[in-house]
C-alpha positions in Angstrom: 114.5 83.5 92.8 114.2 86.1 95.2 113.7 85.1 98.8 112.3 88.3 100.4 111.7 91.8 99.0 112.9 94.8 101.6 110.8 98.1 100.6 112.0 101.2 102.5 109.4 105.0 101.7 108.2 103.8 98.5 104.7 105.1 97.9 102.2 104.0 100.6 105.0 101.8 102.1 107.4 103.5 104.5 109.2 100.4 105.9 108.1 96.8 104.9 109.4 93.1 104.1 108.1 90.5 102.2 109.3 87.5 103.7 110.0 83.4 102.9 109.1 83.8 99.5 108.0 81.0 96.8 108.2 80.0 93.4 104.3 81.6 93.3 103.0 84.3 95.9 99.4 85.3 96.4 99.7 88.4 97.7 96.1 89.2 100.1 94.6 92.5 102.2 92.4 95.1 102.5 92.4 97.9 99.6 94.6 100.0 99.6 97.2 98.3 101.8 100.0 98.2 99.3 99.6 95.3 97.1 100.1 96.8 93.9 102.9 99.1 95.2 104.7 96.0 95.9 104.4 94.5 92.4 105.6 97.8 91.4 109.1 97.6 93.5 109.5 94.7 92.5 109.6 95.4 88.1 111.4 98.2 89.6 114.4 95.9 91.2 114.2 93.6 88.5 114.7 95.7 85.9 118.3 96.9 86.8 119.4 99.5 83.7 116.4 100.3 82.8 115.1 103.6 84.2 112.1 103.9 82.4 110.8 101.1 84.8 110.6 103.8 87.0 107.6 105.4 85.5 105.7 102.5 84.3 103.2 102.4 87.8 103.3 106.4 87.3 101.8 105.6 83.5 99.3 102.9 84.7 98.0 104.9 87.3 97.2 108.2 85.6 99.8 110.6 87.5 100.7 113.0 84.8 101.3 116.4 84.8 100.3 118.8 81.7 101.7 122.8 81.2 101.9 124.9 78.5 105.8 124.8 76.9 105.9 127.9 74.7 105.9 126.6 71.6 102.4 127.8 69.8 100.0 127.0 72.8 101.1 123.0 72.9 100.7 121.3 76.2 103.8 119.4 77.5 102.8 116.1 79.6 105.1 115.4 82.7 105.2 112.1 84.8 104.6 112.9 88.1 107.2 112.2 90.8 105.7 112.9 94.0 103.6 109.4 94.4 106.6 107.6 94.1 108.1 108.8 97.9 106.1 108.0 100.9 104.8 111.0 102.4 103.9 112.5 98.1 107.1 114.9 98.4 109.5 116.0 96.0 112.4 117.4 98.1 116.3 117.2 97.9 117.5 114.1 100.3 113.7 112.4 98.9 114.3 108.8 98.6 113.3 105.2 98.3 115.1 102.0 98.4 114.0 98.6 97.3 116.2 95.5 97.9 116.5 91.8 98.0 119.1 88.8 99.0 119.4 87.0 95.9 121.6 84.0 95.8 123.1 85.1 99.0 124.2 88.6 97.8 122.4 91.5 98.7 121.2 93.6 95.5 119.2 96.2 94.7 117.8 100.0 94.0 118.1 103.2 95.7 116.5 106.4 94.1 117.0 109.8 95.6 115.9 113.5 94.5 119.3 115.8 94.8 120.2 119.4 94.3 123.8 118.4 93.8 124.7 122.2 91.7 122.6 123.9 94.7 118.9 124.4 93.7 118.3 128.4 92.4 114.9 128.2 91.1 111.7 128.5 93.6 110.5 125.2 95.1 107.9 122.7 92.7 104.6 123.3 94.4 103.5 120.0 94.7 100.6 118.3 94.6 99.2 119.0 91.3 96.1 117.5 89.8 96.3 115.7 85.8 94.2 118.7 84.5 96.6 121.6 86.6 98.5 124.0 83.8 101.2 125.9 84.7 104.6 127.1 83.5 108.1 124.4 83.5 110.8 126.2 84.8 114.1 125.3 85.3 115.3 123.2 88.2 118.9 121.9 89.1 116.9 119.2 90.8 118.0 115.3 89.7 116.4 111.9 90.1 119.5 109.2 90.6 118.4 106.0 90.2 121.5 103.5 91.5 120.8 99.9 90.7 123.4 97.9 93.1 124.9 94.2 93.4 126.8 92.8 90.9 124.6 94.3 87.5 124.8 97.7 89.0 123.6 100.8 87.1 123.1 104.4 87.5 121.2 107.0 85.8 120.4 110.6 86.2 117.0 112.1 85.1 116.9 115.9 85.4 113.3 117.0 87.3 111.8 120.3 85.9 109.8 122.9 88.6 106.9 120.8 88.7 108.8 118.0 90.6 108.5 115.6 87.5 110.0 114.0 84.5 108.7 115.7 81.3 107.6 113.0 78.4 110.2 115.2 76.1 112.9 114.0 78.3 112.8 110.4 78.1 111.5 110.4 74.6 115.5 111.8 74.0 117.2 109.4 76.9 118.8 106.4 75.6 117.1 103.3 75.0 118.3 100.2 78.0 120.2 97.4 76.9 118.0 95.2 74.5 118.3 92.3 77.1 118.0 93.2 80.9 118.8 90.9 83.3 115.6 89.9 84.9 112.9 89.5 82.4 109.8 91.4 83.6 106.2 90.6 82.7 103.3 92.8 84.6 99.6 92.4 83.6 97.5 94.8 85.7 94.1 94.8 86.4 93.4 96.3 83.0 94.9 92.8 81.4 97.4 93.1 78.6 96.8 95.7 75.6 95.4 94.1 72.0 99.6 94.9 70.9 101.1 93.1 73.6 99.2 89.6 73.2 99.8 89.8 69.4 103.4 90.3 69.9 104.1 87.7 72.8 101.2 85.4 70.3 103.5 85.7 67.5 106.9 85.0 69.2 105.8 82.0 70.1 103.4 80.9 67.5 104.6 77.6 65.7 106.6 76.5 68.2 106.4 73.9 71.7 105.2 76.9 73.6 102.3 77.9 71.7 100.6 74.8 72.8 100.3 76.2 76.8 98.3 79.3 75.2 95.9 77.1 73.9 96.0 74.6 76.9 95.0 78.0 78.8 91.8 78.7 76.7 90.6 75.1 76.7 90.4 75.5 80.8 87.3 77.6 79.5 86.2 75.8 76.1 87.7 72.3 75.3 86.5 72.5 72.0 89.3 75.3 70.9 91.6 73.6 68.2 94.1 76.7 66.8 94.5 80.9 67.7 95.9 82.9 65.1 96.4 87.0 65.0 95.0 88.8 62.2 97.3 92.0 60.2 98.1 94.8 61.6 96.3 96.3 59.4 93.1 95.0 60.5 93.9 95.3 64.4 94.5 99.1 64.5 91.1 99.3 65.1 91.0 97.4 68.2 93.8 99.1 70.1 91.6 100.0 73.2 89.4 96.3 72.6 90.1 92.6 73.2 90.9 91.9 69.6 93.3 90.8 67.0 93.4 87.2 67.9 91.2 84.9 66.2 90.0 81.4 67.4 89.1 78.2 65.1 86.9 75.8 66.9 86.8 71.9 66.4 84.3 70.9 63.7 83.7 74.2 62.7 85.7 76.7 60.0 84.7 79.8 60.9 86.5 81.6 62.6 85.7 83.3 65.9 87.2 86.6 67.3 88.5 86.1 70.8 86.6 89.1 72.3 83.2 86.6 71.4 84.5 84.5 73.8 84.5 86.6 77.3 87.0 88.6 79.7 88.4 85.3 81.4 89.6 83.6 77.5 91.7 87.1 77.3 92.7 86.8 80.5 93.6 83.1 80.8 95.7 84.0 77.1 97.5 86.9 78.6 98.3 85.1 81.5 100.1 82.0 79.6 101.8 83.8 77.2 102.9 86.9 80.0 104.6 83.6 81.6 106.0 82.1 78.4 108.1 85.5 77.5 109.0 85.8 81.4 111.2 82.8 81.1 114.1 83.0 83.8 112.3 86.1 85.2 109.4 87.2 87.0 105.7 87.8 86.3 103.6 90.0 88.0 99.4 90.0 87.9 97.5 92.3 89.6 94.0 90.6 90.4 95.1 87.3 88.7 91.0 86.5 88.9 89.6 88.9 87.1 86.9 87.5 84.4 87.5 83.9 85.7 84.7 82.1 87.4 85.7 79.9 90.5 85.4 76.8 88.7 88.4 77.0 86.6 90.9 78.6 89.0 91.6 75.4 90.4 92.9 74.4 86.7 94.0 77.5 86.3 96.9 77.4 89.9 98.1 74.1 88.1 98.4 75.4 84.4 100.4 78.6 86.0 102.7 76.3 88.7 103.6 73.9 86.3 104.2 77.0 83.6 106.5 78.5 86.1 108.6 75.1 87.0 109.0 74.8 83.3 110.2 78.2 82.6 111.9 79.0 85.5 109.3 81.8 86.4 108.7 83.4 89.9 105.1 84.7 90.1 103.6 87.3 92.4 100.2 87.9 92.2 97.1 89.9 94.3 93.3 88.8 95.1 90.8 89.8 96.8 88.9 86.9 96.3 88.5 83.7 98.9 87.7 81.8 96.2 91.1 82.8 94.3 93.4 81.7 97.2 91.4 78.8 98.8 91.9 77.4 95.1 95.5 78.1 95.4 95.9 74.9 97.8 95.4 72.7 94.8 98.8 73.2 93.8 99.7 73.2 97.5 98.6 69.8 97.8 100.1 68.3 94.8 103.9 68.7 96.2 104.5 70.1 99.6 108.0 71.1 100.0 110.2 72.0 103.5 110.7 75.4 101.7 107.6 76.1 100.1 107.4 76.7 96.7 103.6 78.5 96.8 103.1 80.9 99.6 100.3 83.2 100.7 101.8 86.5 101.6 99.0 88.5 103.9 99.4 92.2 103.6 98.6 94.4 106.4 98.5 98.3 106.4 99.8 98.7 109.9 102.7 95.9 110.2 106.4 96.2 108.6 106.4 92.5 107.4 104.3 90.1 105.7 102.5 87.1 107.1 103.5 84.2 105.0 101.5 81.3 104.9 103.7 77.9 104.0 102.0 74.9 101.6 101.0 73.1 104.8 98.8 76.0 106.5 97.5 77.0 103.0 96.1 73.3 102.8 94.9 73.6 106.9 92.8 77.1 106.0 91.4 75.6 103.5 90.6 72.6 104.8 88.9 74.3 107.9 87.6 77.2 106.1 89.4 79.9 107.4 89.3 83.1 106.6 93.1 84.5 105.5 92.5 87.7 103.6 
């Protein structure tokens, strides 16, 4: 597990620490203070030899570039690099660095924009806004991405004029190794797509582990008795709808679509099996409350904690709910440990570190109702 996360001029976050971490971490603050940045360093340092990890926060949150390339009017889509640094720059000597002590040995990424041949080519005029066309030219401009500790990795990505990575150019770059050595899960705010439940759904489907999806779903309706995905065929239609899973109810033999059944039942299901196919890894939710009512978040910590004992999970999630983390200290209550396996990590825009809150002062806000966000 990792035991703090050191973030140094990625995105919004020029120099900060996330400290005395747990097996699960509520992460807390204002908007825009850098909680899902920090989710997003984190895939990033997990997922050592796989650059396109890089790009997934870029993908999520819309920064794209478009131009025309030359080839009978098309429009070439770019992934915009300039986000990624503190201070929204693409310049030689640009960098970021994300690390952690893990086991006692310090490990991670360092990425950094270089002109290594000597940059002949005028300089990217950057920002640009997703509906901006202009003309890719050449640069001599490289992203290095150096993974370091004992996994290391490196990779080069060349960045065209725009200061960006084109879509052609990772579409050609070689797939990562088929297993990396942190599994990653990340559900955003958006919750997981129709093809990512049905995937995770069917690896586990028939065996020990299906049982926790359903255990998930009955926190919501008891009365749910099997899930089942329908063919591909007949889920194509749902790619941007909460579909493809069906639900049998006990006594009755119809079967029920899952999008009948309300935003926190696709939630709650994208949450269990997110955790079930991060074993020995890491999952990541950005507002882990969204579509649940209060009343079933308290069932909802314990399903999650014991989840993550079981499969060796660490989880770091946001809020911006009271109701979300005062909840949290029914779990904190169940085992209070000297180290602290559930923490609540407060998030402030204008301090370099943290403020962790242990088991034992999670229980004491919520006991006196105070206020922690």
């Amino acid at each position: 597990m990792l035991s703090c996360v050191h973030i140094r001029g990625y995105r919004g976050l020029r120099n900060f620490t996330l400290n005395s971490l747990g097996r699960v971490n509520l992460l807390v603050g204002a908007n825009n203070c850098g909680k899902t940045s920090i989710l997003e360093a984190i895939q990033i340092l997990a997922s050592t030899g796989e650059p396109r990890s890089l790009l997934r926060g870029v993908v999520r949150r819309g920064e794209r570039l478009t131009s025309p390339n030359g080839r009978q009017g098309r429009v070439s889509l770019s992934h915009d690099l300039s986000h990624l640094f503190y201070g929204h720059e693409v310049v030689p000597g640009q960098e970021f660095e994300i690390s952690s002590d893990q086991s006692g040995a310090l490990a991670g990424v360092l990425v950094r924009v270089t002109d290594d041949d000597g940059f002949k080519g005028a300089s990217p005029s950057l920002p640009f806004t997703s509906d901006d066309e202009v003309s890719i030219g050449e640069s001599e401009w490289t992203l290095n991405i150096n993974w370091y500790g004992d996994d290391g990795a490196f990779f080069e990505l060349p960045i065209n004029s725009l200061g960006a990575v084109s879509f052609d150019e990772l579409r050609h770059y070689p797939r990562p190794r088929s297993t990396p050595n942190t599994p990653v899960q990340h559900i955003s705010t958006a919750g997981l797509s129709v093809d990512e439940v049905t995937r995770m759904f069917e690896d586990v489907v028939l065996t020990p582990d299906e049982d926790l999806a359903i255990e998930a779903l009955r926190l919501i309706e008891p009365k749910i008795e099997r899930l089942a995905t329908v063919g591909s065929d007949r889920r194509s239609s749902y790619s941007r709808e909460r579909g493809g899973v069906v639900i049998k109810m006990m006594g009755s033999a119809q079967r029920v679509p899952i999008g009948s059944m309300g935003d926190g039942m696709w939630r709650l299901l994208g949450l269990a099996l997110a955790l079930v196919n991060a074993e020995g890894g890491i999952l990541l939710v950005d507002e882990i409350d969204t579509g649940l009512h209060f009343s079933v978040m308290d069932r909802m910590w314990k399903l999650l904690a014991e989840g993550a004992e079981k499969f060796s999970v660490q989880v770091f999630a946001t809020t911006h709910s009271r109701d979300c983390y005062e909840s949290l200290s029914t779990i904190a209550r169940i085992d209070v440990s000297e180290g602290s396996q559930v923490t609540i990590q407060r998030i402030e825009s204008n301090r370099t570190t943290s403020v962790a809150f242990t088991e034992q002062e999670i229980i004491a806000a919520s006991d006196r109702g105070m206020e922690i966000r």
